[in-house]
ROKOLMAR-24589 format. One record per residue (C-alpha): residue number from 1; x, y, z. Coordinates in nm, 2 decimals, m for minus. Example, Ala and Ser with C-alpha at 12.3 -4.5 7.8 and 13.67 -1.06 7.14 Angstrom:
# residues 2
<1 <1.23 m0.45 0.78>>
<2 <1.37 m0.11 0.71>>
# end
This chain:
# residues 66
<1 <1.15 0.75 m0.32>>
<2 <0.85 0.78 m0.54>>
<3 <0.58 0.46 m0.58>>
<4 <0.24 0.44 m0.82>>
<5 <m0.05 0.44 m0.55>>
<6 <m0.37 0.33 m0.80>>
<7 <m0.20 0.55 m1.05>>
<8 <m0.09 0.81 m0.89>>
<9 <0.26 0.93 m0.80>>
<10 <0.32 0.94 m0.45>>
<11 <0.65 1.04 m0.29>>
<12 <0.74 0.79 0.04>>
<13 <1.04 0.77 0.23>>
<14 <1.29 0.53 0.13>>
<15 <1.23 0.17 0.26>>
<16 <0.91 0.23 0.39>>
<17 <0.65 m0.09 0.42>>
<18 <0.31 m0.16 0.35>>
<19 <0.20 m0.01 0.67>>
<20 <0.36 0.29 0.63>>
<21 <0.24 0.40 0.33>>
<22 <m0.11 0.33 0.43>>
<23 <m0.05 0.57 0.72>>
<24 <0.09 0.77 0.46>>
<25 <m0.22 0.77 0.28>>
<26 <m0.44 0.81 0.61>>
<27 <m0.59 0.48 0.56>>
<28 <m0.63 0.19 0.77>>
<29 <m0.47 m0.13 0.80>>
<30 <m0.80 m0.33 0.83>>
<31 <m1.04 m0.37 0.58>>
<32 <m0.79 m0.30 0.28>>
<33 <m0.66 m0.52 0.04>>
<34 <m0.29 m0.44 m0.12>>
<35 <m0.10 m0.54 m0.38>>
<36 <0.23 m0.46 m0.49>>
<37 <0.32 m0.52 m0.83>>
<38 <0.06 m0.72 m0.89>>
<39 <0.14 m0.91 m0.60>>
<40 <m0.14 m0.90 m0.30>>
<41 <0.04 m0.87 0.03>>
<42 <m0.16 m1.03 0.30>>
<43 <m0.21 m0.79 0.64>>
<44 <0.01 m1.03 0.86>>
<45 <0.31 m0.87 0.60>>
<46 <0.20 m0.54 0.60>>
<47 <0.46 m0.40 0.86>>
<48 <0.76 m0.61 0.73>>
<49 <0.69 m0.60 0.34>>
<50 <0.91 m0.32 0.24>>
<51 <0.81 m0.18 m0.10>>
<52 <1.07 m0.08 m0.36>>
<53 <1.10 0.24 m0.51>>
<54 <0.90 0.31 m0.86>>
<55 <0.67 m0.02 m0.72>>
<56 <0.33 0.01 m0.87>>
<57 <0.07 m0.04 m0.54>>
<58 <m0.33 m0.10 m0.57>>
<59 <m0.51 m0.04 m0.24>>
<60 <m0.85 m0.14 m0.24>>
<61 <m1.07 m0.08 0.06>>
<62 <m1.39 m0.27 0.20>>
<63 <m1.73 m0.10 0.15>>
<64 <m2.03 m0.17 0.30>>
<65 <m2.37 m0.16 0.16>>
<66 <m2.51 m0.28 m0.16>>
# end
C-alpha cells in the first residue's frame, strides 16, 4: 500500500503499524514523535496502531543541541 511519510510517497506493506514503518524508514522508536493524519500516536501504540493505506504520516525526531 502506499502512505505520505512528511510528504513523500512511500510504499509499505499492507497493514503495517507505526513500528513498522519506522523500521521501514531505519529510524528508531525512541526519541520520535508520529502522527497519523494529524493524529499524534503516542509510543506505547506504536506496535498496535495500524496505519491505513494513502494515510498522511509526520515523523519528527528529537535533536540535541541548540
Amino acid at each position: 500500500m502506499t502512505i505520505e511519510v512528511n510528504g513523500s510517497e512511500r510504499a509499505v506493506p499492507d497493514g503495517s503499524t507505526v513500528a513498522e514503518v519506522l523500521r521501514l524508514l531505519g529510524l528508531p522508536c525512541d526519541g520520535v514523535a508520529v502522527a497519523v493524519n494529524g493524529v499524534v500516536v503516542p509510543r506505547t501504540q506504536h506496535g498496535a496502531a495500524v496505519v491505513p493505506a494513502w494515510a498522511q504520516v509526520e515523523v519528527l525526531t528529537a535533536v540535541q543541541g541548540g
